[in-house]
N, C-alpha and C positions, 0 to 999 in steps of 0.2 A: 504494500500500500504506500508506505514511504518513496520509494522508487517510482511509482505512476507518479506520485504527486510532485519530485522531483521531475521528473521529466517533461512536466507540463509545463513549471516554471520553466524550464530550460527551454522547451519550444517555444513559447511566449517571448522569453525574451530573445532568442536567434530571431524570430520574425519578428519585434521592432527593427530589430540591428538589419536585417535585409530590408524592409520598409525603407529604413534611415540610408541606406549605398541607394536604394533604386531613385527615392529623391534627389540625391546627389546627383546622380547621373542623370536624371532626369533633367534639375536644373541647369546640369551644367551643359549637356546637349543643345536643349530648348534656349540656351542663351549664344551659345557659339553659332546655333542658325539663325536667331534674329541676327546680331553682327553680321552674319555674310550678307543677308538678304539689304541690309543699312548701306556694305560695303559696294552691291553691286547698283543700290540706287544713286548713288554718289552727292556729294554735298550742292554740286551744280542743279542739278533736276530738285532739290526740295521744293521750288516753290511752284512746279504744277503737281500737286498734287500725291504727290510721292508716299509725302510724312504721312499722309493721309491710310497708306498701303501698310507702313508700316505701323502707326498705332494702331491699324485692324490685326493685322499680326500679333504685338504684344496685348492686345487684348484677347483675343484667341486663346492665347497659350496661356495667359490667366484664368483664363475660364475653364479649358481644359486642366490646370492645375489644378483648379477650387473642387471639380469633377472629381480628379484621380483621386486626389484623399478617402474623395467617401467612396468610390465606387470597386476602386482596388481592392480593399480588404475581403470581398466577398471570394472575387475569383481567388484571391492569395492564401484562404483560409480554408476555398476546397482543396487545392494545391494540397496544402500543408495537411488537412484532415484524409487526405485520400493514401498522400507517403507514408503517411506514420502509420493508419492503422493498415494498409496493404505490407508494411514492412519496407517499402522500397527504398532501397539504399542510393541507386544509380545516380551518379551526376547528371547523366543526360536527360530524367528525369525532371530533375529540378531546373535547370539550367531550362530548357525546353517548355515547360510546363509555367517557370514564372514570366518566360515572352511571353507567353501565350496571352497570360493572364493580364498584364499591362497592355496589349498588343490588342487588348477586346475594350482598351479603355476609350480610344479614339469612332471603334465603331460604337461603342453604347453611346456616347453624345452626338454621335450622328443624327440619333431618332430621336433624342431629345427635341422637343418644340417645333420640330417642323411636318410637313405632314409631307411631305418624299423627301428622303433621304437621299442624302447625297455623301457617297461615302469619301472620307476623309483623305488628303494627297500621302502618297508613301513616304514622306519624310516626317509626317510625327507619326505612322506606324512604324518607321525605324525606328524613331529616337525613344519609345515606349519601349518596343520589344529588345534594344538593345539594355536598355536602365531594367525591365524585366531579368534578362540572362542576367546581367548582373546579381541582383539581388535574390534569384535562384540559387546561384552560386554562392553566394556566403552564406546562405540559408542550411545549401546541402553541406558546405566548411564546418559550419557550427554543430547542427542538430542531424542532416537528413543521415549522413554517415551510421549513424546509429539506431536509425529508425527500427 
């Protein structure tokens, strides 16, 4: 009984700590492509309308931000509930399974508020499902190994 209950704290806390790297990465993707997209409208062109391109952008990916929080934990938590009590140890597993699960972040606000959807450009399903593998990965580092 002691050891479940240990190991529940220990899973809890491995998935903040994966949580905590996929925001990283998250953020720090989702910033290095606003920068490009700033770098390729150039300072000359802001005044047709450019900046305009880009605060839709940076509002975008706040919004999708404000999103990921809440909506991540669901797919991360079958993730997590389906390794542990299946036993599965494999990295590819985790690694695989937490893009996935970031990687359905972008198409669930697709459907949010509109009524056709329009599915989201492959640059924030990469930059989701790469900050996903990530936080897979230190997930399976910490706890999945043991599962």
């Amino acid at each position: 009984m002691l050891r479940t209950v240990g190991r529940v704290i220990w899973v809890s806390i491995a998935f903040v700590l994966a949580g905590t790297v996929c925001a990283f990465v998250l953020i720090t993707l989702g910033l290095e492509r606003f920068v490009h997209e700033a770098q390729d409208v150039g300072l000359e062109q802001i005044g047709d309308g450019s900046l305009d391109v880009l605060v839709g952008y940076w509002n975008q990916a706040l919004f999708i931000g404000g999103l990921a929080s809440a909506l991540t934990i669901v797919p991360g938590l079958l993730m997590v509930i389906v390794g542990e009590v299946a036993g599965i140890r494999s990295a590819i597993y985790y690694v695989l399974a937490g893009g996935a699960a970031l990687a359905a972040i972008p198409l669930l606000t697709s459907f949010i508020g509109t009524q056709t959807a329009a599915l989201p450009s492959t640059t924030f399903l990469q930059i989701f499902a790469t900050a996903g593998f990530a936080g897979g990965l230190i997930y399976w580092l910490l706890a999945g190994r043991q599962a």
